[in-house]
C-alpha positions as CSV (number, residue, x, y, z in Angstrom):
1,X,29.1,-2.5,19.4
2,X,26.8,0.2,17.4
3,X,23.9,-1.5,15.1
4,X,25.8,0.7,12.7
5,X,29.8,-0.9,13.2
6,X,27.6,-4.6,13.1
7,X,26.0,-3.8,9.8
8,X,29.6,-2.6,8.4
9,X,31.3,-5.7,9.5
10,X,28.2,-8.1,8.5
11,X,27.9,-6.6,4.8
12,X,31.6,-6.3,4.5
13,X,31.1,-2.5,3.6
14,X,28.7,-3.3,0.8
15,X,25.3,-2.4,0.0
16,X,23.7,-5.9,0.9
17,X,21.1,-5.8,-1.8
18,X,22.9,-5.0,-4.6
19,X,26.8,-4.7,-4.0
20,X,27.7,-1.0,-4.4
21,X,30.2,0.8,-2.2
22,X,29.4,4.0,-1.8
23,X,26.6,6.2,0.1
24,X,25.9,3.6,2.4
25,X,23.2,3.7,5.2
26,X,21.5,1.4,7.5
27,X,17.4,0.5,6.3
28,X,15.2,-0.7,8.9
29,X,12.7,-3.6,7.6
30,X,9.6,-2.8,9.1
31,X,7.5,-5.5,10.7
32,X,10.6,-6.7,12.2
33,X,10.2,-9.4,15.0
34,X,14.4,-8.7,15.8
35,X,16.2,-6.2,17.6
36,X,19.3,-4.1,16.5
37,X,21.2,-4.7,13.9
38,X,18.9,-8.2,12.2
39,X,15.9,-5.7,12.0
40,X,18.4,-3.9,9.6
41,X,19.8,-4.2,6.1
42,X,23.1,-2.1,4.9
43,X,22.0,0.0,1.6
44,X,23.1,1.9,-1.0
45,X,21.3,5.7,-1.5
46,X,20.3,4.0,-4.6
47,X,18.9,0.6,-3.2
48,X,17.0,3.5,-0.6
49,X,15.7,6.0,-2.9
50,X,13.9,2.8,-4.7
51,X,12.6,1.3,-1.6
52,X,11.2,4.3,0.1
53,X,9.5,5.9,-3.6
54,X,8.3,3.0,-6.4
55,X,8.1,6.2,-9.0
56,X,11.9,6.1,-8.8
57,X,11.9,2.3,-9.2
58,X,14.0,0.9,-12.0
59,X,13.2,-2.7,-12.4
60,X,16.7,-3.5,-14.1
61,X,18.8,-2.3,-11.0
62,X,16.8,-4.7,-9.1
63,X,18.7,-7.9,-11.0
64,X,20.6,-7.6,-8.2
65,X,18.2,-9.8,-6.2
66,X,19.2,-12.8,-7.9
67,X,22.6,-13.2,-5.7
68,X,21.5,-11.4,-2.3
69,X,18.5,-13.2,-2.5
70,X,19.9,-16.4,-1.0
71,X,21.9,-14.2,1.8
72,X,21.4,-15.9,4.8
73,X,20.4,-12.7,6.7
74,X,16.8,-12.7,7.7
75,X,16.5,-9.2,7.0
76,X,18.2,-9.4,3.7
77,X,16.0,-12.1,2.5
78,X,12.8,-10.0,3.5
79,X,13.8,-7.3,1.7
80,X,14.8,-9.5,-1.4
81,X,11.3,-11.0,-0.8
82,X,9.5,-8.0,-0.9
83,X,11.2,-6.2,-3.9
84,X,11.1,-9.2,-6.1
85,X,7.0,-8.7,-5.2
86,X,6.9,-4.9,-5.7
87,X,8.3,-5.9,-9.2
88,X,6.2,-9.3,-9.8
89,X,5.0,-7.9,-13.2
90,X,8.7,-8.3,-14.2
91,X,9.1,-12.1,-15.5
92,X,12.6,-12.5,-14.2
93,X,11.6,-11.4,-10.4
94,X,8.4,-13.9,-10.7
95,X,10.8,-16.7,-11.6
96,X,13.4,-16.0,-8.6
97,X,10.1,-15.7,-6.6
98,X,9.7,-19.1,-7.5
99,X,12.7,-20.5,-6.5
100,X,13.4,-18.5,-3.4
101,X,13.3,-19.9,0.1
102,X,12.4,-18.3,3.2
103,X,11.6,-20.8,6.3
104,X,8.3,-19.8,8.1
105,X,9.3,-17.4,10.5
106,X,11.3,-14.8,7.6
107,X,8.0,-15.3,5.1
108,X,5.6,-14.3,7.5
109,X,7.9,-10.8,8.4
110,X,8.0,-10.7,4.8
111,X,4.2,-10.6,4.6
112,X,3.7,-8.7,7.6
113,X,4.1,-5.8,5.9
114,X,1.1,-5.6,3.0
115,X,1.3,-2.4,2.0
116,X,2.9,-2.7,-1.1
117,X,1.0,-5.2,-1.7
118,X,-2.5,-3.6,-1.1
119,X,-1.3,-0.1,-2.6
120,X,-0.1,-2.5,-5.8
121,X,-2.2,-1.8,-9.1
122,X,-4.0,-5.1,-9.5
123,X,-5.4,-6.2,-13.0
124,X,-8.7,-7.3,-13.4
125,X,-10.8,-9.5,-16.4
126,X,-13.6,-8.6,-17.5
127,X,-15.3,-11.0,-15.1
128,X,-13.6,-10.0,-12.2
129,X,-10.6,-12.2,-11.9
130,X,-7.3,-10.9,-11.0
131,X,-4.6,-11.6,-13.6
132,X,-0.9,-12.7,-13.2
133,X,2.1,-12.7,-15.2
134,X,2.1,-15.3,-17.5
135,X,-1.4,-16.3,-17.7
136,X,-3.7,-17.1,-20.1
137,X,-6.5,-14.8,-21.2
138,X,-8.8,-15.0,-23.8
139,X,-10.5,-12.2,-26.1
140,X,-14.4,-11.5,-25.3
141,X,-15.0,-9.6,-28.8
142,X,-12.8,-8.7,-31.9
143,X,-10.3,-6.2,-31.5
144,X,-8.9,-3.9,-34.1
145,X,-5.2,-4.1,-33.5
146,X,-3.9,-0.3,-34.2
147,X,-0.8,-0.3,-36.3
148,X,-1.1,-4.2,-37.1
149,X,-3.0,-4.4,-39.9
150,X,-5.3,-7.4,-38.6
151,X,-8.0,-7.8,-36.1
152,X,-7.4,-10.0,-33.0
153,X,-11.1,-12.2,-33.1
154,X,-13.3,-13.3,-30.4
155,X,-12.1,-16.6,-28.7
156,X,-8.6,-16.1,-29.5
157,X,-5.9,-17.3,-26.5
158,X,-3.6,-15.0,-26.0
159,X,-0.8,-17.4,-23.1
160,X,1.4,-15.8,-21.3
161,X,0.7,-12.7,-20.7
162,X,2.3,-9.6,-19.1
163,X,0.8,-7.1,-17.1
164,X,1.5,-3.1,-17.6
165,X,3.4,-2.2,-14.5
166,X,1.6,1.5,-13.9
167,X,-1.2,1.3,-15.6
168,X,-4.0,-2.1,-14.4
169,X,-5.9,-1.7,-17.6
170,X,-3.7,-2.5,-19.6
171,X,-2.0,-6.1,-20.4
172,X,0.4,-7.3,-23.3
173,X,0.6,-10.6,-25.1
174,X,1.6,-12.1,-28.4
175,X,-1.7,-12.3,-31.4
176,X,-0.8,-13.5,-34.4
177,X,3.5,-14.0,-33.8
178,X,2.8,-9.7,-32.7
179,X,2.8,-8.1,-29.1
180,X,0.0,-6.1,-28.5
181,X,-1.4,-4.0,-25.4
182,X,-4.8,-5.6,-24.5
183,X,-7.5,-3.5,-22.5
184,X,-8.1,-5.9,-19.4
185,X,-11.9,-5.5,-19.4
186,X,-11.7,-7.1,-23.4
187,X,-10.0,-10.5,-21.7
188,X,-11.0,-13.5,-19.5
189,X,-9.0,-15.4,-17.6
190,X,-9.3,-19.1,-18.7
């Protein structure tokens, strides 16, 4: 039997990342430690066109995850895996990051393949620390808050922030019951 004819009866004729139906191809995972068709995932063009070019990435389609993430295909799973990192700055795909479960073998091909993960925009503090959704940062000096009427003082703890998915200078958090976009290199991570 083709890889292709085993991916078509294993996905049931759907994309196995997100469900669709039409314009259907086979993906291969890279870093795979398998042979034909489990070193493969069935995708949509759509599903493709994100994978292959993050410009065309929309973080919403990727929802998706939340179901195929517990597929019980290896290859599936590492591509689950390594979207829902691709889009960590998204709190959703942090908390099914959280939750997901790969055994040992399926995380490290998952991790094999770092570079999204080194060509990923990474946000730095002022001191040097890189920050992740949902921490807590504090302001180093006061900071006029354009269009808020108030200044955001020295000291303050700004919890739970999120991070500016294309540009790593940038952060936003809640001051004073109002989001703001914070200037990383005005924050410490405490």
């Amino acid at each position: 039997m083709s890889v292709e004819k085993e991916l078509i009866a294993r996905s049931g004729s759907v994309c196995e990342l997100c469900g669709a139906k039409d314009e259907l191809s086979i993906y291969e995972v890279q870093a795979s430690p398998a042979n034909g068709a489990g070193e493969n995932v069935y995708v949509c063009a759509t599903c493709k066109d994100q994978i292959e070019d993050q410009d065309k990435m929309d973080a919403n389609h990727w929802r998706c995850l939340n179901d195929s993430m517990w597929s019980t295909v290896p290859a599936v799973q590492v591509m689950a895996w390594r979207m829902l990192t691709r889009l960590k700055a998204e709190g959703w795909s942090q908390d099914l990051l959280d939750i997901m479960y790969l055994d040992e073998e399926t995380l490290a091909w998952a991790k094999a393949d770092q570079t999204d993960q080194e060509d990923a925009i990474k946000h730095i503090d002022s001191n040097g620390v890189q920050l992740q959704v949902g921490d807590t940062v504090v302001l180093i000096k006061d900071l006029n808050v354009k269009g808020g009427g108030f200044t955001a003082k020295r000291g303050t703890a700004v919890r739970g922030i999120n991070l500016v998915h294309d540009n790593p200078e940038h952060i936003e958090g809640k001051v004073n019951g109002q989001q703001i976009v914070i200037l990383t290199q005005f924050v410490k991570k405490s």
